[in-house]
N, C-alpha and C positions, 0 to 999 in steps of 0.2 A: 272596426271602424266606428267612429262615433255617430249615433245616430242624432243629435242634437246638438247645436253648438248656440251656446247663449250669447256669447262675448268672444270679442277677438280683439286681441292686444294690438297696441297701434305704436308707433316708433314719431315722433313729432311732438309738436306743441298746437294748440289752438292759437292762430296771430302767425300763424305758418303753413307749414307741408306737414300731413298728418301721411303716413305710409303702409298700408296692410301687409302681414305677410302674404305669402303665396298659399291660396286657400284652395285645397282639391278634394271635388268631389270623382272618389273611384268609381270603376266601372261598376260596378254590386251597392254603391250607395242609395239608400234607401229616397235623396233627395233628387238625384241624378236626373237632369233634364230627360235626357235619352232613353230611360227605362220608366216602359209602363205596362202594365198587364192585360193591354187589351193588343196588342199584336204579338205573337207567337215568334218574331223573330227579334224581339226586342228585351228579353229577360234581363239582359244586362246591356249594360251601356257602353260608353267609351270614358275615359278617365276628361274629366271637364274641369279646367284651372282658369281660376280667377286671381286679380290683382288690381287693387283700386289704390287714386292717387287723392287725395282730399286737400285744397289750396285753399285755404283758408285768409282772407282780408285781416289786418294788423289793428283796423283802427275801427271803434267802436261806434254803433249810428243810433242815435235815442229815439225810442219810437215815441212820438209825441202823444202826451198828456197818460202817459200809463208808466211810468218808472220802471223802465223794459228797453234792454239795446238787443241788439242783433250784430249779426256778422253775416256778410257775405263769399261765397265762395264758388270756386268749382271742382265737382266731383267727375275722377275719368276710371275707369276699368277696362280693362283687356279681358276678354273672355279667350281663353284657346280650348278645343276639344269639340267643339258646336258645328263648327265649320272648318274647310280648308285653310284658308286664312284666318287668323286672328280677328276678333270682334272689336271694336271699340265703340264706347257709349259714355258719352260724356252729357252734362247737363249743369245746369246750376240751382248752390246748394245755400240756404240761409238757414242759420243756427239763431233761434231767440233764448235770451235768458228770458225765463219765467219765473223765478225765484231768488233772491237774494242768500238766500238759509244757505251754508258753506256745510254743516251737516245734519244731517236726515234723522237721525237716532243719537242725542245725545249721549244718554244714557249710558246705550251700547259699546260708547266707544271711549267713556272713560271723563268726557265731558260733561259741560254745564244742561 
């Protein structure tokens, strides 16, 4: 199992529906809600699957006087493994640009 996961590839567009794959943490995953070393009958867990929905606003809002938009949205996840029922948790989610720069290391990548 991976014990780190940096990045997870998303299937959408920004100015849309951004769509996670199906992200499971095993029963033996070292992140695993359910397992912790201070109860004896808890060495491992139960298999714990997440799924998040990110809806993202189309049209861009200028933050005044700082040359900065945003977006707004809402973010929803279904947790299963936690509880009987499926979990849901949804909330809302604002994305700010903070930078204009389109990329990070010119150099690197063959650019100016």
């Amino acid at each position: 199992f991976d014990t780190e996961v940096s990045s997870i590839a998303l299937t959408g567009n920004i100015g849309g529906t951004l769509i996670s794959p199906n992200i499971t943490h095993g029963k033996l995953h070292p992140t695993n809600p359910m397992r912790h070393q201070f109860h004896p009958n808890h060495k491992e867990g139960v298999d714990v699957n997440r799924s998040f929905v990110i809806t993202i606003d189309s049209t861009d809002i200028e933050i005044a006087g700082s040359n900065r938009t945003q977006r707004n949205g809402i973010y929803t996840e279904t947790i299963k493994g936690l509880h009987k029922a499926s979990l849901l948790v949804k909330g809302d989610i604002i994305l700010t640009q903070i930078s204009h720069i389109t990329i990070l290391n010119p150099s690197a990548t063959g650019g100016n």
